[in-house]
C-alpha positions as CSV (number, residue, x, y, z in Angstrom):
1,X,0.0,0.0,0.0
2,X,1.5,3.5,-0.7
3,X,1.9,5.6,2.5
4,X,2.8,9.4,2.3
5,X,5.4,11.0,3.8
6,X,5.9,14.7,4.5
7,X,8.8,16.6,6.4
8,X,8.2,20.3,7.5
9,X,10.5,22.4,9.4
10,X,10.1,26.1,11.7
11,X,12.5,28.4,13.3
12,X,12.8,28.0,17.1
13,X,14.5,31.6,18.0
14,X,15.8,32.2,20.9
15,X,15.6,35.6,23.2
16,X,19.0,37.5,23.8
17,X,19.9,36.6,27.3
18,X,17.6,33.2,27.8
19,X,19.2,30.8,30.2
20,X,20.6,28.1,28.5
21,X,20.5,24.2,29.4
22,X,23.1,21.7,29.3
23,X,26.2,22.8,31.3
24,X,25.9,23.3,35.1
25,X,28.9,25.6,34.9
26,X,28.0,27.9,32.9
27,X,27.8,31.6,33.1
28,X,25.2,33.9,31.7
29,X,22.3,33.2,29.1
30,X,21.6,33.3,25.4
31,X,24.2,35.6,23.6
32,X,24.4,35.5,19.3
33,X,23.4,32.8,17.1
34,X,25.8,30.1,15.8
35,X,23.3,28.4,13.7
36,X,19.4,28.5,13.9
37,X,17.6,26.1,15.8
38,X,14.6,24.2,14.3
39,X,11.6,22.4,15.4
40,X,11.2,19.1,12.4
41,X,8.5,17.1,11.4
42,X,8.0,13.7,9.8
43,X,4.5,13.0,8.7
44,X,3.5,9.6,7.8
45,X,-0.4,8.6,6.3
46,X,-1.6,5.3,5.3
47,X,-5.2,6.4,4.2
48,X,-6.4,6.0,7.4
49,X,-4.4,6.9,10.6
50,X,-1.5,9.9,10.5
51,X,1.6,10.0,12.9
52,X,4.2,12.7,13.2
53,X,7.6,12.7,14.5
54,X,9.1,15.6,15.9
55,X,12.5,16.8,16.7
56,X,13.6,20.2,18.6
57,X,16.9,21.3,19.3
58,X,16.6,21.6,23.0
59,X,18.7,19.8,25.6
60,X,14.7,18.0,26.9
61,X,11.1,17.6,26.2
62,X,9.1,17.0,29.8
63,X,5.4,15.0,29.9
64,X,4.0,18.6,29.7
65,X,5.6,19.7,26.6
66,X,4.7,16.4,25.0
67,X,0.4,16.9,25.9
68,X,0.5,19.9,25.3
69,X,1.6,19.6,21.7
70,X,-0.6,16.2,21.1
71,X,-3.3,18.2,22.2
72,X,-2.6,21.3,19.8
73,X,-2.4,17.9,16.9
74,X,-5.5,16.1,18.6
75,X,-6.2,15.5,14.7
76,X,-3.5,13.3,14.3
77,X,-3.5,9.7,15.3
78,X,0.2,9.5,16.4
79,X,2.4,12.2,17.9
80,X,6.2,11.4,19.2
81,X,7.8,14.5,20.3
82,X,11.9,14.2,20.6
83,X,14.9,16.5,21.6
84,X,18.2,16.3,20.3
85,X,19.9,17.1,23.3
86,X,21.6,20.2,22.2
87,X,23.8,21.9,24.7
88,X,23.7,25.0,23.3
89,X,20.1,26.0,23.6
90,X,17.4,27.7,25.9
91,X,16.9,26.0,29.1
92,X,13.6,23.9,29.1
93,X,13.6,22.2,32.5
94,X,15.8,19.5,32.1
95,X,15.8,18.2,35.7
96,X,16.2,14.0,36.6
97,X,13.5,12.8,36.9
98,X,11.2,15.2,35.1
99,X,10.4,18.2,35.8
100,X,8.1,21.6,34.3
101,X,8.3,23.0,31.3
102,X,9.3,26.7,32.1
103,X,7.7,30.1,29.8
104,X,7.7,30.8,27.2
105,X,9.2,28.0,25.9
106,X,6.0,25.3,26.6
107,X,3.9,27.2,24.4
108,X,6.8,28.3,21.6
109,X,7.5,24.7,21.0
110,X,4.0,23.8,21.0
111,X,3.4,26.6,18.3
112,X,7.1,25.4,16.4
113,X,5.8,21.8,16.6
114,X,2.3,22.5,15.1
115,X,3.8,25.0,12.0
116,X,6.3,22.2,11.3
117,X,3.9,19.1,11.3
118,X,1.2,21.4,9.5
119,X,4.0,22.3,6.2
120,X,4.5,18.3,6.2
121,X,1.4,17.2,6.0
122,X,1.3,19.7,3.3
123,X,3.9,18.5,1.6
124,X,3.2,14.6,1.8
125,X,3.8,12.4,-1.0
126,X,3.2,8.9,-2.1
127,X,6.1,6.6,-0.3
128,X,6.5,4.7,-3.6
129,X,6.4,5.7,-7.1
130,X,6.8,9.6,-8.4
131,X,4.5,12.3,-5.8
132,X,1.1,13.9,-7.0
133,X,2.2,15.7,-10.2
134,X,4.6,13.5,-11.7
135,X,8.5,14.2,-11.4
136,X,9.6,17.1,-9.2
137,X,7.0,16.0,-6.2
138,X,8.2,15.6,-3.4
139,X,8.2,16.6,0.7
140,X,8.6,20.0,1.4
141,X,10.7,21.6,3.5
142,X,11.6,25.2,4.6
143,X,11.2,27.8,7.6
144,X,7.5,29.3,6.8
145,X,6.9,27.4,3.5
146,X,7.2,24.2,2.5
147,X,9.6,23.6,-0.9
148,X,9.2,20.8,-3.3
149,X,12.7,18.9,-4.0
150,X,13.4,15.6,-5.6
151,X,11.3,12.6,-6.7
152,X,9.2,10.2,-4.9
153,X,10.9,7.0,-4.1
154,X,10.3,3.7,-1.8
155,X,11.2,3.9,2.2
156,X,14.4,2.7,3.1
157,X,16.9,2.1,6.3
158,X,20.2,1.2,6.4
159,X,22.4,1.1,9.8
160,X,26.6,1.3,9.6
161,X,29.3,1.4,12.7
162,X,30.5,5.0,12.3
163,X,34.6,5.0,13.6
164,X,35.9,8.2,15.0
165,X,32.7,10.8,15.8
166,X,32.4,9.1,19.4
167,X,33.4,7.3,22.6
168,X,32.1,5.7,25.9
169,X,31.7,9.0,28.1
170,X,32.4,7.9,31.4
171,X,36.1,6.5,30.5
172,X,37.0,8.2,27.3
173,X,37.2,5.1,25.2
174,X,37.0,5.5,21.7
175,X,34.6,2.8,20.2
176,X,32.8,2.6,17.1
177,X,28.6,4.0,17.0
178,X,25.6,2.5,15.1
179,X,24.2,5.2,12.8
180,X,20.5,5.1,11.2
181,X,19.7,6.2,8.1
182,X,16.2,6.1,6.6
183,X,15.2,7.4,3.4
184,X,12.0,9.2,2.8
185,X,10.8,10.3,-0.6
186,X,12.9,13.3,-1.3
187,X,14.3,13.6,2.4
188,X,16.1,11.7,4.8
189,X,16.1,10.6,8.3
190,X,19.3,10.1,10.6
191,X,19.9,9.0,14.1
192,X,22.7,9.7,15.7
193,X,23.6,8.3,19.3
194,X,26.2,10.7,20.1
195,X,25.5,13.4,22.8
196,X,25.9,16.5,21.2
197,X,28.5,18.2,23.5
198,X,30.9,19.3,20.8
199,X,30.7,23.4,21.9
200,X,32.1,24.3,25.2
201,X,30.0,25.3,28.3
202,X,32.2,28.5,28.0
203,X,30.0,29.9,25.1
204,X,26.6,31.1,24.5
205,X,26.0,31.4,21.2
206,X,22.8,29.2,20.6
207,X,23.7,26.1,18.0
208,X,22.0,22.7,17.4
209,X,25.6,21.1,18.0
210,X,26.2,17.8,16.4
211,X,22.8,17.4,15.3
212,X,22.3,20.6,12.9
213,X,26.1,20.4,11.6
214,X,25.1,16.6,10.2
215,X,21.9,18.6,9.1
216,X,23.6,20.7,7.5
217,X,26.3,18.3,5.7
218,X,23.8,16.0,4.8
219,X,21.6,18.5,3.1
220,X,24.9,20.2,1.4
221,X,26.0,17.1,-0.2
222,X,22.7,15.3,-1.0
223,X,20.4,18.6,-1.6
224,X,17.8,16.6,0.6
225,X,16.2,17.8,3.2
226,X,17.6,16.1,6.8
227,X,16.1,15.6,10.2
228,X,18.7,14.1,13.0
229,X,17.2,12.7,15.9
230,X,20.0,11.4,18.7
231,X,19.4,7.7,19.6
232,X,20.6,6.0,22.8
233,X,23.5,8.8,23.6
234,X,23.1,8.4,27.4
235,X,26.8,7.2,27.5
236,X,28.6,8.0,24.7
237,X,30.5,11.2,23.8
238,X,32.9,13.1,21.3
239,X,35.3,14.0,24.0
240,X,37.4,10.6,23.1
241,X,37.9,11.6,19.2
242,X,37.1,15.5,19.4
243,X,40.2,17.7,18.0
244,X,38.6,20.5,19.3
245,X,35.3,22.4,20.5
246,X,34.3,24.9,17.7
247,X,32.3,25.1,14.6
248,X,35.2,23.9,11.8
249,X,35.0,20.5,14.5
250,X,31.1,20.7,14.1
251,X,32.1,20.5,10.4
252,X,34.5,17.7,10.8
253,X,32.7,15.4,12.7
254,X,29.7,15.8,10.4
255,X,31.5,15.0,7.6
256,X,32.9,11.9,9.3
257,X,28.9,10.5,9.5
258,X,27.9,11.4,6.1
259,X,31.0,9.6,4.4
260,X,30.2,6.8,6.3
261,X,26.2,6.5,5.7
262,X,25.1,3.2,3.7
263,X,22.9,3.3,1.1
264,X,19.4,2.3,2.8
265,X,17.8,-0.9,1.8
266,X,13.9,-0.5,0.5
267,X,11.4,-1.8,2.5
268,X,7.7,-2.4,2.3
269,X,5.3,-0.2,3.5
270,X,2.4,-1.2,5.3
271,X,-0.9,0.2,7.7
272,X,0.5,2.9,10.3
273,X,0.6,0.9,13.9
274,X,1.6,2.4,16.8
275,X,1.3,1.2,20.6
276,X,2.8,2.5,23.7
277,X,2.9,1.7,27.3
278,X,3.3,3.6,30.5
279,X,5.5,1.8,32.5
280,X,6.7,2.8,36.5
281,X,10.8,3.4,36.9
282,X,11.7,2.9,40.9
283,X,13.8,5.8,42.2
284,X,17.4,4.6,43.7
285,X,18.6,4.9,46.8
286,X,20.5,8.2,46.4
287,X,22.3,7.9,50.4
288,X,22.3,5.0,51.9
289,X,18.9,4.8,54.9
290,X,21.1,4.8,57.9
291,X,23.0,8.3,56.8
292,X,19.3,9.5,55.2
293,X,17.7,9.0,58.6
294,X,20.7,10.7,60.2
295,X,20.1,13.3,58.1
296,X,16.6,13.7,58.9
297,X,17.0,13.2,62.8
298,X,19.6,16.2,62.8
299,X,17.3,18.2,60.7
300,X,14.2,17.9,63.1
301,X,16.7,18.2,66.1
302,X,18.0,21.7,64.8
303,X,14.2,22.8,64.2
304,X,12.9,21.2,67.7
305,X,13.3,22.8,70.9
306,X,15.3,21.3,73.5
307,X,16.9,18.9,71.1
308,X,19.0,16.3,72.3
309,X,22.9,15.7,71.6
310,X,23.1,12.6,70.3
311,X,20.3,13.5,67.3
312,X,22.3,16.9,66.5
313,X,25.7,14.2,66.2
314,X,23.8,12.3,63.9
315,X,22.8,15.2,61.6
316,X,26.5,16.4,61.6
317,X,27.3,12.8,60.8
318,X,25.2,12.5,57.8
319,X,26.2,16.0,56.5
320,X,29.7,15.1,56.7
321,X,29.3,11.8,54.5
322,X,27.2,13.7,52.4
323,X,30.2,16.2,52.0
324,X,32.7,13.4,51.7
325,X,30.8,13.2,48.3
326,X,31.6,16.3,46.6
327,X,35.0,16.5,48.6
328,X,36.8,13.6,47.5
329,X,34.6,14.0,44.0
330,X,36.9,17.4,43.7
331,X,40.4,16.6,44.9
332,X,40.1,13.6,42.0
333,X,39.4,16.5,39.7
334,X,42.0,19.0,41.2
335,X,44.5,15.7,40.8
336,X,43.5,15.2,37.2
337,X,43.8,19.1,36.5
338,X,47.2,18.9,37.8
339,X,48.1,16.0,36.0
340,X,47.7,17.8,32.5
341,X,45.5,15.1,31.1
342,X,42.9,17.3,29.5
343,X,40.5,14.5,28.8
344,X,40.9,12.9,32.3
345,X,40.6,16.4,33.8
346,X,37.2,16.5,32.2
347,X,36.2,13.0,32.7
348,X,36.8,14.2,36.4
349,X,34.8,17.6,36.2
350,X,31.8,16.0,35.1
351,X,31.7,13.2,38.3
352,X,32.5,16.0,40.6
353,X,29.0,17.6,39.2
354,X,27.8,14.6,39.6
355,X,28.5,14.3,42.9
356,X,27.0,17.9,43.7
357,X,23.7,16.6,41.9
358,X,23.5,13.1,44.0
359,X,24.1,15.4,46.7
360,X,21.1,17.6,46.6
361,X,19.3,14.9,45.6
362,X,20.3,12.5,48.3
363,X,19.0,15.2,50.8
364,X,15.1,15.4,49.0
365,X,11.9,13.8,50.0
366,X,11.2,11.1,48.4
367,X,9.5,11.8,45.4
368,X,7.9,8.5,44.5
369,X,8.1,6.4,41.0
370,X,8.3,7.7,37.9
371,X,6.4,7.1,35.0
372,X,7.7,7.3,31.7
373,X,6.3,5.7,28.2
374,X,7.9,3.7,25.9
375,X,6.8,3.9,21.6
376,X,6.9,1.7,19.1
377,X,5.5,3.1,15.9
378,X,5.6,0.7,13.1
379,X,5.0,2.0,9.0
380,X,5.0,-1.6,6.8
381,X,8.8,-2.6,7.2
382,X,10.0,0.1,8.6
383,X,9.7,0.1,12.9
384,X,10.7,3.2,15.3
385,X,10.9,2.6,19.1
386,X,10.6,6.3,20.7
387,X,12.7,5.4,24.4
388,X,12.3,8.5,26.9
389,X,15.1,10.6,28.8
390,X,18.9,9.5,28.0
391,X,18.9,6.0,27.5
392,X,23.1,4.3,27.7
393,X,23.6,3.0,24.1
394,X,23.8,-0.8,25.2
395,X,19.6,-0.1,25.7
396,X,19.3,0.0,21.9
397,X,21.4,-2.3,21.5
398,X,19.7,-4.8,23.4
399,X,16.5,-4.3,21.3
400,X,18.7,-4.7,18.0
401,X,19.7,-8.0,19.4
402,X,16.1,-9.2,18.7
403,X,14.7,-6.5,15.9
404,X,18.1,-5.7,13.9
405,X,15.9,-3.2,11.7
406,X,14.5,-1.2,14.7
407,X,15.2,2.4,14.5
408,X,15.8,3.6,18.6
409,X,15.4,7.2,19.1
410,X,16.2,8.5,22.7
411,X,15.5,11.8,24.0
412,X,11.3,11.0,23.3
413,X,8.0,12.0,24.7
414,X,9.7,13.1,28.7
415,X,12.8,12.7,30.5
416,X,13.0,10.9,33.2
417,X,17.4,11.8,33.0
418,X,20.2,9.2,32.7
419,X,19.1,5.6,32.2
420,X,22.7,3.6,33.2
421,X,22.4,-0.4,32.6
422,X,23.2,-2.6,35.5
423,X,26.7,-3.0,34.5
424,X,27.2,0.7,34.6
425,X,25.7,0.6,38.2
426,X,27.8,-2.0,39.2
427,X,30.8,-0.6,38.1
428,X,30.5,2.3,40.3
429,X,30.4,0.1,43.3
430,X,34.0,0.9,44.3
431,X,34.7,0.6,47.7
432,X,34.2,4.5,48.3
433,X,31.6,4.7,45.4
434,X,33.0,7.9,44.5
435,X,34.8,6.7,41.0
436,X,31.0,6.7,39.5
437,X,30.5,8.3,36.5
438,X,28.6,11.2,36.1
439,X,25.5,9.5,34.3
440,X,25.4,7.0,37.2
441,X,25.6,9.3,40.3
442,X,23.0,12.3,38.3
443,X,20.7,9.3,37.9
444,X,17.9,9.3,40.1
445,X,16.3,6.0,38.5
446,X,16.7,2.5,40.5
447,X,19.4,-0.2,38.3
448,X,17.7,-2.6,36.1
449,X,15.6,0.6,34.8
450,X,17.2,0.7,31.5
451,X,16.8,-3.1,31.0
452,X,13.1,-2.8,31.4
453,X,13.0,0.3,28.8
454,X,14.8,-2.5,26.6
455,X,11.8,-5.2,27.1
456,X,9.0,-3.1,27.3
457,X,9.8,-2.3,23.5
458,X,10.9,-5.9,22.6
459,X,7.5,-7.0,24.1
460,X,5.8,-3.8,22.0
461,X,7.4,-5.0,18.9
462,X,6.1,-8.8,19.2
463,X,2.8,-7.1,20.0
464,X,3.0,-9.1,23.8
């Protein structure tokens, strides 16, 4: 059956002086423009049911940015909305665990969202065989209109191990990174599980990173229009392979990932299905119980009159292990700075924020479970699995194990933060605990989390 496919793109700007998101060391908002950021759209219709993919280029989407743009689409059947995790752009509320949505930019991206899914639907054109009006159809593209370019042609997806763009983030190895490519009629698709940290925290010019410089190549070379979602990213980095952290590596690296793209294979298109579940995450243990009830003890005992000695020791117990935290967290950094090891200084920076983050955390209420949702949207041969917050790569790559063709986008429909595997958890289980990685001890999720992200979309995909 032909299914059409549309792609529409808007302008996301950004105020002078808007706080940005991304780096917790960073000073000052919004300053200049690097490169525009965009709000995307993919539209796919069988005849029947519709389903749009969106991508921003904002470091998060939270549940509330998600309803509120399926509402503004309620005529759709299917709406996935996805970030691609750009450091370089406004703040929207990226907090673990989830958080709000802060003005304006829940209604801007609800208003980008809509102007790009309206210009694809637009623009759709048959999946197979040349678009309504012969040669020269094709999806349309543009910031406020939509431009014709190229001829219809069959879906496709092809997948290669990309050398050189990216590394394991917590200990600077260098490895190899699936890359998606899925051809539309007279666009393409890519997903790119790489975090897009190329740009320093030091600047504030507002860019798309990683993400709009393979836009940008792609679209250069091909004269097709791109979207780039980033997949499973949660763990993996260009700080073991970067040369540098401006624009003309921006261009390098993207060029690295187009050179290397395959040719997609066809496949068959089919009925629109899409299912999703809500499924609970447990919280960990951010402080072990005996130092959390300290904690509390010498909390009340400070507010209560009268309080006794031995509930203010605890308190000042519990604060000092709590401390021990960040403290040993920076003299590792300071040793690493010292060291002249750039990429180990770094590696080191990022688990002393870490520790700052498990910190506060470890000192919260309780907040309870979280509840995140999990997509698979399927078009004929061609199957998406839409995994929320910042899943570590091996999550994908356990669903590949059993779907090789599944195309895992991270970053999707809320953030729940860092999703480390078991093995990540348990190799932070040094005897102080304090050689975690960043991901691990700014996750606020219990381990075996990520796993279950993994067979809640296996189980989708078999339709169990």
């Amino acid at each position: 059956m032909n299914v059409y496919c549309g792609v529409g793109f808007a302008e996301l700007p950004v105020p002078q002086g808007s706080p940005m998101g991304g780096y917790a060391d960073r000073v000052g908002g919004a300053n200049g423009v690097a490169d525009p950021l965009t709000v995307g759209a993919v539209t796919f219709f069988d005849g029947t049911r519709r389903a749009a993919l969106v991508i921003a280029d904002v470091i998060c989407v939270n549940t509330d940015t998600v309803t509120a743009i399926r509402k503004a689409l309620a005529h759709l059947d299917f709406v996935w909305v996805s970030a691609t995790h750009t450091h370089c752009g406004p703040e929207t509320g990226c907090v673990p665990g989830g958080g709000a949505t802060p003005a304006p930019w829940l209604d801007e991206l609800t208003l980008r969202a809509s102007q790009a899914v309206e210009r694809a639907i637009a623009a759709e054109t048959p999946g197979s065989g040349p678009g309504p009006g012969g040669a020269g159809a094709g999806v349309g593209v543009g910031v406020g209109v939509g431009v014709g370019v190229g001829v219809g042609v069959g879906l496709g997806v092809g997948s290669a191990e990309v050398s050189g763009i990216a590394g394991v983030r917590t200990r600077g190895l260098a490895t190899p990174v699936p890359v998606d490519v899925v051809s539309l009629p007279g666009a393409q698709l890519v997903v790119l599980p790489v975090h897009p940290t190329v740009l320093p925290a030091s600047g504030n010019a507002v860019s798309a990173d990683l993400p709009g410089a393979v836009r940008r190549e792609l679209t250069r070379r091909t004269g097709l229009p791109t979207l780039v979602f980033t997949g499973a990213a949660g763990d993996i980095s260009t700080r073991p392979v970067r040369q540098g952290q401006d624009t003309a590596e921006l261009v390098r690296l993207a060029g690295l990932v187009a050179d290397a793209l395959p040719t997609p294979r066809e496949v068959d298109t089919g009925p629109i299905r899409c299912s999703s579940r809500r499924i609970v995450l447990a919280r960990k243990e951010m402080m072990p119980a005996a130092v959390r009830a300290a904690a509390t003890e010498g909390a009340e005992a400070a507010a209560g009159e009268g309080a006794g000695a031995e509930a203010a020791e605890g308190g000042e117990a519990a604060a000092g292990a709590v401390g021990d935290l960040v403290a040993m967290a920076e003299a590792a950094y300071r040793a690493a700075l010292a060291s002249g090891d750039a990429m180990a200084a770094r590696i080191a920076e990022t688990r002393w924020q870490g520790a700052r983050i498990a910190q506060s955390q470890s000192l919260r209420a309780d907040d309870g479970p979280i509840e995140v949702e999990v997509g698979v949207l399927s078009i004929g041969g061609l199957t998406f699995v839409g995994l929320p917050g910042e899943p570590f790569l091996d999550v994908a790559r356990r669903i590949r194990t059993r779907h090789p063709g599944a195309v895992v986008l991270g970053y999707t429909n809320g953030y729940p933060g860092y999703l480390p595997t078991r093995d990540a958890y348990a190799e932070s289980e040094s005897e102080s605990g304090y050689e975690s990685g960043y991901e691990v001890l700014a996750s606020v999720v219990a381990p075996g989390s990520a796993e279950t992200l993994a067979l809640t979309a296996t189980q989708l995909i078999e339709g169990s």
